[in-house]
Backbone as a printed PyTorch tensor [residue, N CA C, xyz], in Angstrom:
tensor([[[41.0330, 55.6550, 15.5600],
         [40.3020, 56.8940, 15.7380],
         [39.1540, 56.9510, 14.7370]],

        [[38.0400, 57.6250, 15.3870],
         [36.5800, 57.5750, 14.1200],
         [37.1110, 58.5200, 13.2470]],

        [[35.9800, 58.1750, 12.0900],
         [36.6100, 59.1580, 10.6880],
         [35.5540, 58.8340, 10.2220]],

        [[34.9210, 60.4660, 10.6820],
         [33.6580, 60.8420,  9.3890],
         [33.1590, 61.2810,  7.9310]],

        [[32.1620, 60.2460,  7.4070],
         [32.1200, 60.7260,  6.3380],
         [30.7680, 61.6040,  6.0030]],

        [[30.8700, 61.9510,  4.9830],
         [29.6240, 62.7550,  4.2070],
         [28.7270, 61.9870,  3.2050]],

        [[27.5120, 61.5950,  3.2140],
         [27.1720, 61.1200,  2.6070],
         [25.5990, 61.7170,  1.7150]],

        [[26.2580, 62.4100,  0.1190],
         [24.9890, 62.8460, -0.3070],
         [24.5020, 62.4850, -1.0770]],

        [[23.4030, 62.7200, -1.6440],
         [22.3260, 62.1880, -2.8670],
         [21.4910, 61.4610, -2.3040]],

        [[21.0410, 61.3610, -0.6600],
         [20.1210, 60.3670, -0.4580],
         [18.6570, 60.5620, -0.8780]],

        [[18.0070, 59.6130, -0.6180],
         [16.7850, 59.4770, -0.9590],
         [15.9460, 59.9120,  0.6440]],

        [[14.8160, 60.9410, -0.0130],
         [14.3530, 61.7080,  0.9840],
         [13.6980, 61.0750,  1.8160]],

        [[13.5220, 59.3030,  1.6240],
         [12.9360, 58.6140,  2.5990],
         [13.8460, 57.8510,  3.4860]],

        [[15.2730, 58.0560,  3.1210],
         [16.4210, 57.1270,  3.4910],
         [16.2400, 57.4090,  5.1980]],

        [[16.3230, 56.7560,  5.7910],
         [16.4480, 56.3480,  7.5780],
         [17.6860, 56.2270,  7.9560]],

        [[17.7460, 57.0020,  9.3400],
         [19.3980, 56.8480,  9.6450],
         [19.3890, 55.2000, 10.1840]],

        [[18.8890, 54.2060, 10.3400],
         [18.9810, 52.9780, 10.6100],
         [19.4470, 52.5570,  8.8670]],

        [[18.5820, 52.7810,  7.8980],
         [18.9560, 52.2370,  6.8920],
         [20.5660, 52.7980,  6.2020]],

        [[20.4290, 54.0790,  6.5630],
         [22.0200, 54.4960,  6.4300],
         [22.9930, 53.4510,  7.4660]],

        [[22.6540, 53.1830,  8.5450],
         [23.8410, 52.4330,  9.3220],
         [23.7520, 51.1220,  8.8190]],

        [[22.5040, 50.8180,  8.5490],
         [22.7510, 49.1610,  7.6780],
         [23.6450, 48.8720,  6.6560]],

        [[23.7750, 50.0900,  5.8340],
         [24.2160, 50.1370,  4.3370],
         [25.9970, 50.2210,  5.0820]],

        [[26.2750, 50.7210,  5.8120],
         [27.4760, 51.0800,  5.8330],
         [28.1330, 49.8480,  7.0700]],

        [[27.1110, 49.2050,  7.6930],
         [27.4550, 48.2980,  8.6760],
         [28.2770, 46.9510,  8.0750]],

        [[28.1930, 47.5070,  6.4220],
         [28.8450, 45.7600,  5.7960],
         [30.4990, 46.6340,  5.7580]],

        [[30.5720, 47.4100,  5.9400],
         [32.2400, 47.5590,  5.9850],
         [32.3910, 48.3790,  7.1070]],

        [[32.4870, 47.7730,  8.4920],
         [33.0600, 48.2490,  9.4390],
         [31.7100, 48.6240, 10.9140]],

        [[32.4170, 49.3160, 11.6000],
         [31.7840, 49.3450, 13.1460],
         [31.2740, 50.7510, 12.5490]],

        [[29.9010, 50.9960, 12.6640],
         [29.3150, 52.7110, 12.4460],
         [29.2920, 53.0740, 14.0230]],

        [[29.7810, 54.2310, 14.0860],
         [30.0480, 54.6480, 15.6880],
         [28.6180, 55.1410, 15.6860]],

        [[28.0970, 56.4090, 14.6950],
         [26.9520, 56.8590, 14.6160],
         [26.9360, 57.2970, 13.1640]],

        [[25.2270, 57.4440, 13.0090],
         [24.7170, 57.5660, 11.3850],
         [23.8750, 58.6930, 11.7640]],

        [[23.8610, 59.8280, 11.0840],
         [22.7180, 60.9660, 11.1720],
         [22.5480, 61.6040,  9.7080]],

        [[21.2270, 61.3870,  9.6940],
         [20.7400, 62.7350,  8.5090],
         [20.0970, 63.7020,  8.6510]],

        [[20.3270, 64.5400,  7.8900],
         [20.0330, 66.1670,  8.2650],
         [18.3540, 66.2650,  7.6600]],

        [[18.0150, 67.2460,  8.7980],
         [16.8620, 67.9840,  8.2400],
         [16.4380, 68.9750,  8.4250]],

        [[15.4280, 69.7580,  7.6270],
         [14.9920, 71.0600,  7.7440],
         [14.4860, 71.3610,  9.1670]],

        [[14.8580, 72.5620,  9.3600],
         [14.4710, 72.5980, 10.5790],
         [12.8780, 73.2290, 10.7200]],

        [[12.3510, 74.2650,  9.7030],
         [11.2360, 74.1290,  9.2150],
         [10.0940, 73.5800,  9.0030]],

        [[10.3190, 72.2990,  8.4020],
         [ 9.6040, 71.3860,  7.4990],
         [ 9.4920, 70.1470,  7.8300]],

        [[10.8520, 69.9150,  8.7580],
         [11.3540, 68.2980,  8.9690],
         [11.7030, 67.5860,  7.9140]],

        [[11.6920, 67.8090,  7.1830],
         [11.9720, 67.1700,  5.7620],
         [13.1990, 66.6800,  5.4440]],

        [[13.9800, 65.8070,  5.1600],
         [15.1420, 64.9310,  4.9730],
         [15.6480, 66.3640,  3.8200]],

        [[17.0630, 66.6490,  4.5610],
         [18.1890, 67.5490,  3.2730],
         [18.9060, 67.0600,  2.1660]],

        [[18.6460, 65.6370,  2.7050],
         [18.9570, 64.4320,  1.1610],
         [20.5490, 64.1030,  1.1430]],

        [[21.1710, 64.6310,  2.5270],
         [22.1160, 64.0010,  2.9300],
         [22.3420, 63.9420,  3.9530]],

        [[23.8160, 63.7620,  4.6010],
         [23.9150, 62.6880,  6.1480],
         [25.6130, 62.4620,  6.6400]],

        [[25.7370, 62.0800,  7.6800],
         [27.0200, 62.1440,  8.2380],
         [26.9040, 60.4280,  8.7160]],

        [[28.1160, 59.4560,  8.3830],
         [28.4640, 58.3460,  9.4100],
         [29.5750, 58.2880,  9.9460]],

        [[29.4730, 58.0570, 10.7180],
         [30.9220, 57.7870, 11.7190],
         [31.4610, 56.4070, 11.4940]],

        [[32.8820, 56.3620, 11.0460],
         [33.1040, 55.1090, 11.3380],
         [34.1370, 55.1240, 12.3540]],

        [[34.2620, 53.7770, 12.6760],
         [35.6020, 53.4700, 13.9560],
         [36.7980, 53.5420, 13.6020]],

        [[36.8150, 53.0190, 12.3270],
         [38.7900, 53.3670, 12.5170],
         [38.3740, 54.1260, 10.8080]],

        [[39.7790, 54.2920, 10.1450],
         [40.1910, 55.0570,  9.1020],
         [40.1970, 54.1730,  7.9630]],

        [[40.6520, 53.3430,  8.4650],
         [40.5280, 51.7010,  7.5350],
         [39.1620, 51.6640,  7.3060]],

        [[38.3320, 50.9990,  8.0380],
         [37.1460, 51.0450,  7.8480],
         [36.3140, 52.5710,  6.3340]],

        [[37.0150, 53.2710,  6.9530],
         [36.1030, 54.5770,  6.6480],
         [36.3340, 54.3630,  5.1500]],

        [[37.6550, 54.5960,  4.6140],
         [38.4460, 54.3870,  3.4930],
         [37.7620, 52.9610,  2.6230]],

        [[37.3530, 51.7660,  3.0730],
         [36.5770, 51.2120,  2.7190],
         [35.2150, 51.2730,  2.5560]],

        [[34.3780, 51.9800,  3.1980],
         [33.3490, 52.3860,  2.9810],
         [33.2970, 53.4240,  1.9570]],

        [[33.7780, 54.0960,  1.6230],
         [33.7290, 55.4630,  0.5250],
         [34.0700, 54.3220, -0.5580]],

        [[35.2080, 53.4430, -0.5560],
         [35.1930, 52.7820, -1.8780],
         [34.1680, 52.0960, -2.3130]],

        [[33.6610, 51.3010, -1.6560],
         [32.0870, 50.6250, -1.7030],
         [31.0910, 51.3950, -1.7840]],

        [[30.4600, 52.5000, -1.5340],
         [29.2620, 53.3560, -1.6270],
         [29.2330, 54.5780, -2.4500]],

        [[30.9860, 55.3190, -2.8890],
         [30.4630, 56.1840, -3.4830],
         [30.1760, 56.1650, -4.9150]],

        [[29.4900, 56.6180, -5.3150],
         [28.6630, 56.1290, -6.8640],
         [27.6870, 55.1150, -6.6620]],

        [[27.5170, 54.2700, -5.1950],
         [26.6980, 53.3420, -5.6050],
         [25.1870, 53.5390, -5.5210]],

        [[24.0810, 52.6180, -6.4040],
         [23.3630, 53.0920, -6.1410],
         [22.2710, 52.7460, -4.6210]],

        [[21.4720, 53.4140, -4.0550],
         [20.9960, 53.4920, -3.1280],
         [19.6630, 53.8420, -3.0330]],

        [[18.2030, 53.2250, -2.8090],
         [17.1620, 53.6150, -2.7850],
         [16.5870, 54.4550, -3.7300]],

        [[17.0690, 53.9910, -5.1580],
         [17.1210, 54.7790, -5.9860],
         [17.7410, 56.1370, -6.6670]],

        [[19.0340, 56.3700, -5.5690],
         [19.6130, 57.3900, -5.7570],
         [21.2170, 56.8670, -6.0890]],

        [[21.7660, 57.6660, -6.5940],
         [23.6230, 57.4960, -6.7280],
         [24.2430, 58.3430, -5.6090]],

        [[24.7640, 57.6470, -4.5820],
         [25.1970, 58.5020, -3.5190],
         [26.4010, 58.9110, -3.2810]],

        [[27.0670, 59.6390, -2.9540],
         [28.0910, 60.7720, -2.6490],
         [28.5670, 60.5700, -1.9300]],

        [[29.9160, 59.8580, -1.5340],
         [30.4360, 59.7040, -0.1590],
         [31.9430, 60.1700, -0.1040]],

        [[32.2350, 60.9140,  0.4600],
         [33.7720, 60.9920,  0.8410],
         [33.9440, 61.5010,  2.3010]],

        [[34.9370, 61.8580,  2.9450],
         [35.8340, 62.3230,  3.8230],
         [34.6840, 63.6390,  4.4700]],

        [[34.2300, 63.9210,  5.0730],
         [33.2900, 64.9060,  6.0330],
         [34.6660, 66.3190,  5.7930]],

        [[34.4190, 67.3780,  5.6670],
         [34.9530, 68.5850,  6.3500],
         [34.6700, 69.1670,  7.5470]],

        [[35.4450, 69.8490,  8.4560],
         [35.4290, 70.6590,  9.2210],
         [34.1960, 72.1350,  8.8270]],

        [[33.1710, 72.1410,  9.7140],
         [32.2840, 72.8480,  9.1550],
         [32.8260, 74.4030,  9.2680]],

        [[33.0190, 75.3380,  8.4560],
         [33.9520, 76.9770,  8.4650],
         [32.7940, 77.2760,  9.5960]],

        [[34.1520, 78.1320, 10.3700],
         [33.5600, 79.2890, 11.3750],
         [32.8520, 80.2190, 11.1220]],

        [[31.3900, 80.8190, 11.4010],
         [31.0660, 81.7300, 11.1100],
         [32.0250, 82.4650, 11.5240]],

        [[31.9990, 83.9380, 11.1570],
         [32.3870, 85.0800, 11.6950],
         [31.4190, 86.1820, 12.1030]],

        [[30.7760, 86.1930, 13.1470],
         [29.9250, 86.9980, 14.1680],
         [29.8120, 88.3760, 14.3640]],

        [[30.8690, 89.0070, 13.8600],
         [30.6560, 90.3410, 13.9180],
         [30.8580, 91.4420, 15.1130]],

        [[31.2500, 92.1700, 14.9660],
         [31.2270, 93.2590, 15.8340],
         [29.7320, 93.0960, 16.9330]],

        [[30.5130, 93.1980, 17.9930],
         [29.4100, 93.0280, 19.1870],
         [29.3280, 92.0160, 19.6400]],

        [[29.9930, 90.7390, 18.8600],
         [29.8970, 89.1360, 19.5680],
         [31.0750, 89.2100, 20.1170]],

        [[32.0680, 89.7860, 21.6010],
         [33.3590, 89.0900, 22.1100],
         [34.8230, 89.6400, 21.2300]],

        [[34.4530, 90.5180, 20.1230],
         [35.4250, 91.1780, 19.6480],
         [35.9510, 92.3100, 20.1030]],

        [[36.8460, 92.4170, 20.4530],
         [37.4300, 93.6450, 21.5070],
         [38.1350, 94.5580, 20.5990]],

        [[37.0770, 95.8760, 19.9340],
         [37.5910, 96.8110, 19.2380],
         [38.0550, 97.7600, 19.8210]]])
């Protein structure tokens, strides 16, 4: 099963190709994305990869996190479940 990670401290020029390169030496990347402003377009200086199995993933966090990267020390562990907003009265809440 895939198992995503989080990956921060990138460098604001980092490419999601160069993110899947970096992570392609330990394992199958299902998909690589980095975030950006929606504003500006501007890289948020971090990023999500997918890997294929758990094994894999677990090896990749040991290899990359702290390492350095395009001049940056990058941040990698285990992705969270992003919290639910809570919407408020008037969105589907039956008071």
């Amino acid at each position: 099963m895939a198992k995503k990670l989080y990956v921060g401290n990138l460098s604001y020029n980092t490419t999601e190709d160069g993110l899947r390169n970096l992570f392609a030496g330990f394992g199958s990347v299902a998909s690589a994305k980095i975030i950006f402003d929606r504003e500006t377009g501007n890289s948020k200086g971090f990023g999500f990869i997918e890997m294929s199995t758990e094994e894999e993933a677990n090896a990749a966090i040991a290899g990359t996190n702290g390492r350095e990267f395009e001049g940056r020390q990058l941040r990698v562990n285990e992705a969270m479940d992003k919290p639910r907003r809570d919407r408020g009265v008037g969105y589907g809440n039956s008071w």
